[in-house]
N, C-alpha and C positions, 0 to 999 in steps of 0.2 A: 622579490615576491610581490604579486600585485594583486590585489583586495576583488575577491569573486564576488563576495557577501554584497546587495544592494540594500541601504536602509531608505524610507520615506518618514520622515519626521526621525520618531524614535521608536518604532517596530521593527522588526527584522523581515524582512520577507528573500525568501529561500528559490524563487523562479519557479514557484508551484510543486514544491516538490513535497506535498503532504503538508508541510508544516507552512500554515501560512505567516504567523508571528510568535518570536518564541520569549520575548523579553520586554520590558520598558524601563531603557537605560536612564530614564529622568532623575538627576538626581545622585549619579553615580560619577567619579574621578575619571577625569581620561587618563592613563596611566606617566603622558607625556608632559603634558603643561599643567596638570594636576587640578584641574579646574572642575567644578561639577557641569552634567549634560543639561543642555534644559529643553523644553519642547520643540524652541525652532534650531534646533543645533544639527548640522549635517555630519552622521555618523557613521563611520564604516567598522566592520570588525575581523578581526583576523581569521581568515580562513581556516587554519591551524586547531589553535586556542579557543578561541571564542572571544579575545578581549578588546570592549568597544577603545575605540581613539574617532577623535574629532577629524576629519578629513586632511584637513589643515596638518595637523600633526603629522597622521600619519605619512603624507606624503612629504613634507620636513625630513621626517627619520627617515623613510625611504624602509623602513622594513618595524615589524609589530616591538614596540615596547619590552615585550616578555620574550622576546625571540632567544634570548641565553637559556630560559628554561625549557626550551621544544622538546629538547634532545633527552630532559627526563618527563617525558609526558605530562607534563603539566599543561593543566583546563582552567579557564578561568572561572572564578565565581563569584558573583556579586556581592561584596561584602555584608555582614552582618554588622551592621551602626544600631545603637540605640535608639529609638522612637518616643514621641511622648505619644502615651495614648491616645487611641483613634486615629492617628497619621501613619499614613503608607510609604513605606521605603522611599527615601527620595521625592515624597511629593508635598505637599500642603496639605493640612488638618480636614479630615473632613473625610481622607480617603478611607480605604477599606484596609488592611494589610493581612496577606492570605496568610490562614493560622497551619498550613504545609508546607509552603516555600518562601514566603515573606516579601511574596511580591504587590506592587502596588494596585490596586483598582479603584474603579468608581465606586462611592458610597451607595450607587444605588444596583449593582451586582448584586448576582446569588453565586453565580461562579467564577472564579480564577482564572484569569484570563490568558494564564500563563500554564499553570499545571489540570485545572479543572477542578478541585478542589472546591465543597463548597463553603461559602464566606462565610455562613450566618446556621449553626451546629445548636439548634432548640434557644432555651432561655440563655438568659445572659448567668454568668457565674457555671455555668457548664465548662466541664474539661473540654480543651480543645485538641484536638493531634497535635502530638509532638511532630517536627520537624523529621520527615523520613518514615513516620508513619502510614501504613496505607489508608484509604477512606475511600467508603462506597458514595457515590455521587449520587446517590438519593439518601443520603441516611442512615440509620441504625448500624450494626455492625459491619466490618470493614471484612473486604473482600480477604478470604484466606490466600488466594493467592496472587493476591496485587501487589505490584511492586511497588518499592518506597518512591517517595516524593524526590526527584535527582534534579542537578543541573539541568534549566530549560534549554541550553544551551545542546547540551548532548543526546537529549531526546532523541530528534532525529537520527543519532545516530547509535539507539538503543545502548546506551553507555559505555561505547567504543571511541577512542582517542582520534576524531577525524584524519591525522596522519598515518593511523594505522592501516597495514597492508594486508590486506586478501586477497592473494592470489596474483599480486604487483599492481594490484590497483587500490591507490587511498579508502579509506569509508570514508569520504567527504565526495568523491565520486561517484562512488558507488549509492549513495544515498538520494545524492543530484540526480543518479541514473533510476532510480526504483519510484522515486517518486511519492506516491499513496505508501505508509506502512511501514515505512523505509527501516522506520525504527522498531518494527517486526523481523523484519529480516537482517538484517545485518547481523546480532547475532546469532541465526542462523548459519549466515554462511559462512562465519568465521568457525562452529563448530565443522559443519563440511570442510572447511578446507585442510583444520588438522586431522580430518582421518576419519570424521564423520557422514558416509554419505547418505543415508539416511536420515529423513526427518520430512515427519506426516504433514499434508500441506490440505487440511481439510473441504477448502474451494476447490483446491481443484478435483476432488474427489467430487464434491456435490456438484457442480457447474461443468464439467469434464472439460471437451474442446472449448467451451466458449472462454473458460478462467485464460486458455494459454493464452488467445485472441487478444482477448485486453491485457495482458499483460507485454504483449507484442512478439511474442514468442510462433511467431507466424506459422515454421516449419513443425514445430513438435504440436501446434492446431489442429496443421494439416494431416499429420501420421493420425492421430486420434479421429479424426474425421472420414478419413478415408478406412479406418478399421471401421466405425459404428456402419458406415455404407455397406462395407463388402458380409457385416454380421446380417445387415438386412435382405443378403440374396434368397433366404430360405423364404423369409417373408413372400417376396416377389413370386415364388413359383404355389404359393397358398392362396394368395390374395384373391385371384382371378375366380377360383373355385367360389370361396368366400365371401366376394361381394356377388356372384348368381344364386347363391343362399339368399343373401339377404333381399334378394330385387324379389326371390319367388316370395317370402316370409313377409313382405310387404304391411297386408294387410293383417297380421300379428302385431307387427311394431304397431301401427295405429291404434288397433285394439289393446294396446298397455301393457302386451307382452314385458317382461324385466330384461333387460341388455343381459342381463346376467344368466338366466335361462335361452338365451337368445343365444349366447355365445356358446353355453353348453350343451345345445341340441347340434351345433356342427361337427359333422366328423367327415373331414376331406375320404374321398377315394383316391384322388388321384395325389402324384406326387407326395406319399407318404414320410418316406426320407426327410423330405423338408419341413413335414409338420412335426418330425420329433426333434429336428434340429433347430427348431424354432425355439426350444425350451433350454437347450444347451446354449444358446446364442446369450442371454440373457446372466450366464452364470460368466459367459466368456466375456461379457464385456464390463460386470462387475470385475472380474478378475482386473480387465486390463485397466479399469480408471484406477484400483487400488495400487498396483503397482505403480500409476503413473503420479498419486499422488504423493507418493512412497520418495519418490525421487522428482517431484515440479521442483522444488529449493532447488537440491542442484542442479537441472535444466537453468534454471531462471540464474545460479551465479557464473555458470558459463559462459551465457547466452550475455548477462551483463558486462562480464569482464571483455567476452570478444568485441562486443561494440565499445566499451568506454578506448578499450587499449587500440582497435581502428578510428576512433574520433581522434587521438592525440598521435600519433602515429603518421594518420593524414594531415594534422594541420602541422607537425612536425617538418616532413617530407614537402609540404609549402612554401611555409613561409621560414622554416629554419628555427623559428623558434618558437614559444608558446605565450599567445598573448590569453593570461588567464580568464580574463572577462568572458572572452569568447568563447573560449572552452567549455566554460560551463554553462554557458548558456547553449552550445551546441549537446554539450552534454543532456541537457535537460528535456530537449526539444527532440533527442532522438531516442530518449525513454521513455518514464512516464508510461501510464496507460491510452489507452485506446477504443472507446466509450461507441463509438461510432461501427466500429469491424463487429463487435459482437451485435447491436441492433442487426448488419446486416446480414449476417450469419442467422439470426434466430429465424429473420423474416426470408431468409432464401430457405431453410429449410420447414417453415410451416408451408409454403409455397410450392416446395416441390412435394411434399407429400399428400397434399388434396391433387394438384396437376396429375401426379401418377395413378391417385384413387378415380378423379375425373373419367379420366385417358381408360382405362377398364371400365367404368361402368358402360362408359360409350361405346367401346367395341366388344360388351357384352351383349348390349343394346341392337346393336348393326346388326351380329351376327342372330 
């Protein structure tokens, strides 16, 4: 098994995948030559588990330390040592040590650089959160439903065993695959997969086609898209009436007339049909984002697994085998969001809808 995980100094970083660093090993045993980490130590960790080993080591052993306990889900956790006060896990005196998870920081932090947590909870001699407690990151009482303070390790993967399967694909992939949030959805789709296929996906309700967009979900954009177009045909055959209202009402609008009085002195003659279906259109396309946010999670774990299981599949059918590095980094690179498709998505569609209002006044105009 070969180590996905890439460390720079002693942070972890994930290939962008939400979580930019989830730990600071300084100061903690490698589990092999039992030695502590220290700042310039080159550290890698088991894709599995979570448990750092010194590079060296681990390609020594050729497979993680804790590899006998995989098979009972076992997660690594960075031990709880005694500290003398004021010094942070593993570091030198002076540090901060987070009073949530007991991880090290700068003396000169407000927050936890690890959980978010904040360092410094009013005067001194104040109770601090117990360990697993939740806490509002501005203060005062603590969120009713925040969850407790967990391994930083498993964050990402919303406190699911990275080997564990959904739907035949790892949460360690599947997470690599999601990117932003990861640790939002995962259990998600592990409740979908046993039996649950509902579950409300509030973005995509308010953001409609643009959420699938960045989430890369190209085809279920485009069905949503191509419905909000075809709700707008009634539109089209009112418009034209509509804007020769408004070209004769001209000099009303100048005079300070209210849009709102403006809009309510119109009543089409022609094409009536479609000025009362104008009103239904509106209830149909609440309808369709509700249902659609009803079911994005499962879109988005299907849509997941078919790409992770064609990534490994493909480089299976390659090269014969699986060189993991790769994997996950192809994995990472053909998730993730898409920041870029929904700019051009908003900006094609404010674009075509002046072009079309354009395009009628002028051959209001002409004629």
């Amino acid at each position: 098994m070969s180590v996905s995980w890439v460390f720079r100094k002693h942070y972890l970083w994930i290939y962008d995948s939400g979580v930019d660093f989830l730990a600071n090993y300084t100061g903690v045993k490698c589990p092999v030559c039992n030695k502590r980490f220290t700042e310039d130590d080159d550290i890698v960790v088991c894709p599995v588990c979570g448990a750092p080993h010194h590079r060296t080591c681990y390609q020594q052993l050729g497979h993680c330390a804790l590899n006998d306990l995989h098979i009972k889900g076992h997660a690594w956790e960075p031990p709880h040592e005694q500290q003398t006060p004021g010094q942070a896990p593993g570091g030198s005196a002076g540090g901060t040590a987070c009073p949530a998870c007991g991880a090290g920081n700068p003396s000169t932090g407000l927050f936890c650089q690890v959980c978010g947590a904040p360092l410094h909870r009013g005067t001194q001699g104040q109770p601090q959160p117990q360990q697993g407690q939740p806490f509002s990151p501005f203060g005062g009482q603590p969120y009713a439903a925040a969850p407790p303070a967990q391994n930083p390790y498993s964050a990402a993967f919303g406190g699911l065993n990275p080997s564990e399967e959904i739907d035949g694909v790892s949460a360690r992939d599947l997470a690599l695959y999601v990117g932003e949030n990861s640790g939002y959805f995962l259990p998600r789709f592990k409740q979908i997969s046993q039996g649950k296929p509902v579950s409300f996906n509030f973005c995509a309700l308010f953001f409609n086609f643009f959420y699938f967009f960045y989430r890369k979900m190209y085809s279920v954009g485009l069905i949503l898209l191509g419905i909000t177009l075809l709700a707008q045909i009634p539109t089209l055959f009112v418009m034209p009436e509509a804007v020769h209202f408004a070209l004769d009402h001209m000099n009303d609008i100048y005079a300070g007339a209210s849009m709102f009085e403006f809009i309510s002195e119109f009543q089409p003659t022609q094409h009536l049909w479609a000025y009362a279906a104008m009103e239904y259109m509106r209830y149909f396309l609440l309808a369709v984002g509700v249902v659609f946010s009803l079911f994005a999670n499962r879109f988005y774990l299907r849509h997941a697994v078919k790409k992770v299981t064609r990534v490994r599949e493909g480089m299976l059918a390659a090269q014969g085998t699986l060189d993991d590095r790769r994997y996950t980094e192809t994995i990472a690179r053909a998730g993730r969001t898409n920041r870029a498709i929904v700019v051009i998505a908003a900006v094609g569609c404010v674009v075509a809808y002046f072009a079309v209002y354009i395009l009628m006044v002028m051959a209001i105009m002409v004629s």
